[in-house]
C-alpha positions as CSV (number, residue, x, y, z in Angstrom):
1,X,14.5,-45.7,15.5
2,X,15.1,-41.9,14.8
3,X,18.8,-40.6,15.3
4,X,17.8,-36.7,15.9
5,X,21.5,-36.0,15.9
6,X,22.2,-39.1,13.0
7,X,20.8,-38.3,9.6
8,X,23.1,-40.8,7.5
9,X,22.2,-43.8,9.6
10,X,18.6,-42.9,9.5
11,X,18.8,-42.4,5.8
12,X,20.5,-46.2,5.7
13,X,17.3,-47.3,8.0
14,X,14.8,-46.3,5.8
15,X,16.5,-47.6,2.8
16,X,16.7,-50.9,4.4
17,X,13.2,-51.1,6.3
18,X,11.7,-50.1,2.7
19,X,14.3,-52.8,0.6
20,X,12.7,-55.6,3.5
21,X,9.1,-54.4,3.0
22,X,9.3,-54.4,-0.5
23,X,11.0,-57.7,-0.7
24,X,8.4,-59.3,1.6
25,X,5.1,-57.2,-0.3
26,X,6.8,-59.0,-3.7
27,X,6.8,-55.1,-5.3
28,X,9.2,-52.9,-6.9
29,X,11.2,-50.4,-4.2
30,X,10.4,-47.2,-4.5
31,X,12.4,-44.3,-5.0
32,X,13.2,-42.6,-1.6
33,X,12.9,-38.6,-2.4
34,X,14.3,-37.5,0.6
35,X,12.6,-34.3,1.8
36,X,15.0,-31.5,3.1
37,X,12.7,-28.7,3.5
38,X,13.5,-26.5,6.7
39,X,17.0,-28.0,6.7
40,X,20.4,-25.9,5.8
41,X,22.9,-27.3,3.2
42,X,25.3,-28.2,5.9
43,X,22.4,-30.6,7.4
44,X,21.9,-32.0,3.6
45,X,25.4,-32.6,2.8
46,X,25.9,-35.7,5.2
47,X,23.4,-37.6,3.2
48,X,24.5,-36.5,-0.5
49,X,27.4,-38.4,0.8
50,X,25.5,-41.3,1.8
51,X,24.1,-42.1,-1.3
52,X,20.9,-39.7,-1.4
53,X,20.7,-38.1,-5.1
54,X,16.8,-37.6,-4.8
55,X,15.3,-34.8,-2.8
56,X,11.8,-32.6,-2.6
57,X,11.7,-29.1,-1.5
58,X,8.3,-27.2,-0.9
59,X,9.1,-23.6,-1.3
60,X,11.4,-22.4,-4.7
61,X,12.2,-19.6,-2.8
62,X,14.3,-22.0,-0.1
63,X,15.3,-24.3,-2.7
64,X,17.1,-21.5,-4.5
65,X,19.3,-20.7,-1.2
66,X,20.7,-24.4,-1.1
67,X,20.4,-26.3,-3.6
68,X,22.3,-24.3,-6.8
69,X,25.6,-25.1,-5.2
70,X,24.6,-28.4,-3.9
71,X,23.9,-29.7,-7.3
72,X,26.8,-28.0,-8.6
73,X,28.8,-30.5,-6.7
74,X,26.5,-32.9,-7.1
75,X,25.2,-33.2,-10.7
76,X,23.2,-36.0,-10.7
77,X,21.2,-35.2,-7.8
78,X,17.6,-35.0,-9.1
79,X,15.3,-31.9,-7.2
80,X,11.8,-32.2,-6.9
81,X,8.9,-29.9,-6.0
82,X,6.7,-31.6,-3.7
83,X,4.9,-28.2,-2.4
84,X,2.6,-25.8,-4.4
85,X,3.8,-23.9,-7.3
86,X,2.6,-20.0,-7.4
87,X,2.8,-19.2,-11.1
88,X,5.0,-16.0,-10.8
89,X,7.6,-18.3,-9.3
90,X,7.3,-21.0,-12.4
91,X,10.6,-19.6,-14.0
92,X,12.8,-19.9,-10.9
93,X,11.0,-23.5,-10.5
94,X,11.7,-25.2,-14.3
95,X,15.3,-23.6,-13.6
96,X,16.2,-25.6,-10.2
97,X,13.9,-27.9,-10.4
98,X,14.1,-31.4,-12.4
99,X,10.8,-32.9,-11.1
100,X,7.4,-30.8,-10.3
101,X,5.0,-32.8,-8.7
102,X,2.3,-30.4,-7.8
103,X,0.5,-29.9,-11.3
104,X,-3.2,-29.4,-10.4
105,X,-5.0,-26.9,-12.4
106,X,-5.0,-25.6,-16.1
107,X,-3.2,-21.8,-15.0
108,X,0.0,-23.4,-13.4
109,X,0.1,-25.8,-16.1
110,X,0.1,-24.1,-19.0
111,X,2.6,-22.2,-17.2
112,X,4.8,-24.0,-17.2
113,X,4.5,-25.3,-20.4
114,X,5.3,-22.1,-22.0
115,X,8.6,-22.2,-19.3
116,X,10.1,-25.5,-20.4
117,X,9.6,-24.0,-23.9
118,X,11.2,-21.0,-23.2
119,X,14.2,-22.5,-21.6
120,X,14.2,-25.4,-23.6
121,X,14.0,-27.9,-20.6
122,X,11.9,-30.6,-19.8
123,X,11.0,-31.9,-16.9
124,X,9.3,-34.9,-15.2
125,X,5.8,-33.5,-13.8
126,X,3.1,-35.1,-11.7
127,X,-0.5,-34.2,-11.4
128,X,-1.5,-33.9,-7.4
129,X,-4.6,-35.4,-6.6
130,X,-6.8,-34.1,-3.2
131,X,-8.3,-37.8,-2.5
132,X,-9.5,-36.7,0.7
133,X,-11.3,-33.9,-1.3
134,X,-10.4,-31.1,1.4
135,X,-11.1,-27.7,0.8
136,X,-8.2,-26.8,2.3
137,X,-5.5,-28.7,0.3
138,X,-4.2,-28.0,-3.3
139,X,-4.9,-30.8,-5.8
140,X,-7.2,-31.9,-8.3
141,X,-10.3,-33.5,-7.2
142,X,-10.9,-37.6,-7.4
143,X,-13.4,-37.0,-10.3
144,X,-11.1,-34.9,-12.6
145,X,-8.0,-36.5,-12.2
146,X,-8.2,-38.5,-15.6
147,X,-9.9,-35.3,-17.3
148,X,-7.1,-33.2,-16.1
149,X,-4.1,-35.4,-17.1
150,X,-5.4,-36.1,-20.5
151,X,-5.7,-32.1,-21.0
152,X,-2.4,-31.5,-20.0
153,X,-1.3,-34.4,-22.3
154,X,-3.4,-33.5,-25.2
155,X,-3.7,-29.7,-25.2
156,X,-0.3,-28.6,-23.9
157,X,2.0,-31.9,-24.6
158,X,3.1,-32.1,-21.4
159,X,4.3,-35.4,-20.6
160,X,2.5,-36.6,-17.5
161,X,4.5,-39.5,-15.6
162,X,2.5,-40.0,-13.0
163,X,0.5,-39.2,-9.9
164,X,0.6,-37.7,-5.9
165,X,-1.5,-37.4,-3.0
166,X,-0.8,-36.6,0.5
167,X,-3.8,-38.4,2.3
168,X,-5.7,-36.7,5.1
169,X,-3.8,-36.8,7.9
170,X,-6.3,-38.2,10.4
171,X,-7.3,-41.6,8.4
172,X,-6.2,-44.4,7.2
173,X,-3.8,-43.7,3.9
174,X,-4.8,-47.4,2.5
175,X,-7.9,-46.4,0.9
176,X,-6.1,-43.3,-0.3
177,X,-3.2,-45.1,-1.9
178,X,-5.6,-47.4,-3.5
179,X,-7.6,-44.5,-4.9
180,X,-4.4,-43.2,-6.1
181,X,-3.4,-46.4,-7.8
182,X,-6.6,-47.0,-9.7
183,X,-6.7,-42.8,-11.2
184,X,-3.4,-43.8,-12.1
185,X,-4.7,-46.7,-14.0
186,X,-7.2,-44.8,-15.5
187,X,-4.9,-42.2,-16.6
188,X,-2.2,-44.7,-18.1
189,X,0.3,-42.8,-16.4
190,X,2.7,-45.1,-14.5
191,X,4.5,-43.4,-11.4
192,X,3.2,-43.2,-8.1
193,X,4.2,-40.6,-5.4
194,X,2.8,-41.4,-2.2
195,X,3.7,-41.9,1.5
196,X,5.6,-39.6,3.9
197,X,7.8,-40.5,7.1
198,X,4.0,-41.8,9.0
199,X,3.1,-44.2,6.2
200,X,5.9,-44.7,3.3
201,X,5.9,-48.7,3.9
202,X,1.9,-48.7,3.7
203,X,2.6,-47.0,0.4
204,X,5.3,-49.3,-0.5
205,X,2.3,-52.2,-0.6
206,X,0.4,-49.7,-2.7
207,X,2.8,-49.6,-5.7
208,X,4.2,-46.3,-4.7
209,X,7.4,-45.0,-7.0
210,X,8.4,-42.5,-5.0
211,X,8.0,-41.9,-1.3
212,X,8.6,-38.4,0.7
213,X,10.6,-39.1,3.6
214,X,11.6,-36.2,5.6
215,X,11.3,-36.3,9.3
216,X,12.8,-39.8,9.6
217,X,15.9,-38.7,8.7
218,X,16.6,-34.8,9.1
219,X,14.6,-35.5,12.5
220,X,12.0,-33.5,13.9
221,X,11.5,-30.0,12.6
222,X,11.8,-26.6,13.9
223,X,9.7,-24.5,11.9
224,X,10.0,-21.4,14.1
């Protein structure tokens, strides 16, 4: 049950409704990214101290108002980038960021290739796959997911680790996941990040690595 006014025991209740899924599914546990998008560094701080050292951000211009003195304090956290990169904001991005996983076309990536060069810093990257194929949503399409990762891998030497989706939000996310899992396959790429605060333990019997869990422990936003 959501604690609006709670974050750190919701944060606990996730950990341990996803340890007793995993444990009963006979899978790995994921890593919970905790997303903190829309939230201040004062809301973020009570679960830093919990435990949480894995978080996802959608906009770099947010990130960059929070998190440089947050990881200051903290260095371990790792930061990732869970919303779409705009190419003239690729330098702030490799600079906070330790994790994009919103590669999904050939401009952005070669972006930020040439960025990790330039500031000698690598970081882990994911390839976002549409597998609802909606016009409306960033990410590569189904049928050049393979295609796509292999490019980046083979014509820019970018290390791929793996693959995301954030399935359509009026169907089932099973047959998304499973989609997911089997480009993954394909690709020989071996991460997984799927499932939000709706359908993280679905994704959990999936094989997800990393699930994006926001609302179910900030609480409900207010994007006004």
């Amino acid at each position: 049950m959501i604690d609006q006014n709670n974050s750190t025991k919701n944060y606990h209740h996730v950990l341990g409704e996803m340890k007793t899924h995993s444990e009963k599914h006979k899978v790995a546990m994921p890593a919970l990214v905790c997303v903190s998008k829309t939230y201040d560094a004062d809301a973020i701080q009570p679960v830093i101290t919990a435990g949480a050292r894995v978080f996802g951000e959608n906009r770099v211009q947010e990130a960059q108002g929070k998190w440089p003195a947050l990881k200051l304090a903290t260095p371990d956290i790792e930061l990732h980038l869970i919303g779409p990169l705009q190419s003239n904001k690729t330098k702030e991005a490799v600079e906070l960021f330790d994790c994009i996983q919103t590669v999904d076309r050939e401009k952005i990536a070669k972006t930020i290739a040439r960025e990790m060069k330039a500031q000698e810093k690598t970081l882990k990257l994911f390839v976002q796959v549409n597998t609802g194929s909606e016009p409306q949503k960033a990410g590569v399409m189904p049928d050049k997911a393979v295609d796509f990762v292999r490019f980046c891998q083979v014509e820019l030497g970018l290390s791929i680790e793996g693959l995301m989706c954030i399935p359509p939000f009026d169907e089932n996310p099973g047959p998304h996941f499973a989609l997911l899992r089997k480009l993954s396959r394909e690709a020989d790429v071996e991460k997984l990040s799927m499932g939000m605060s709706a359908d993280y333990l679905t994704a959990t019997e999936f094989g997800a690595t990393h699930v994006r869990v926001g609302s179910s422990i900030f609480g409900a936003r207010n994007y006004a």
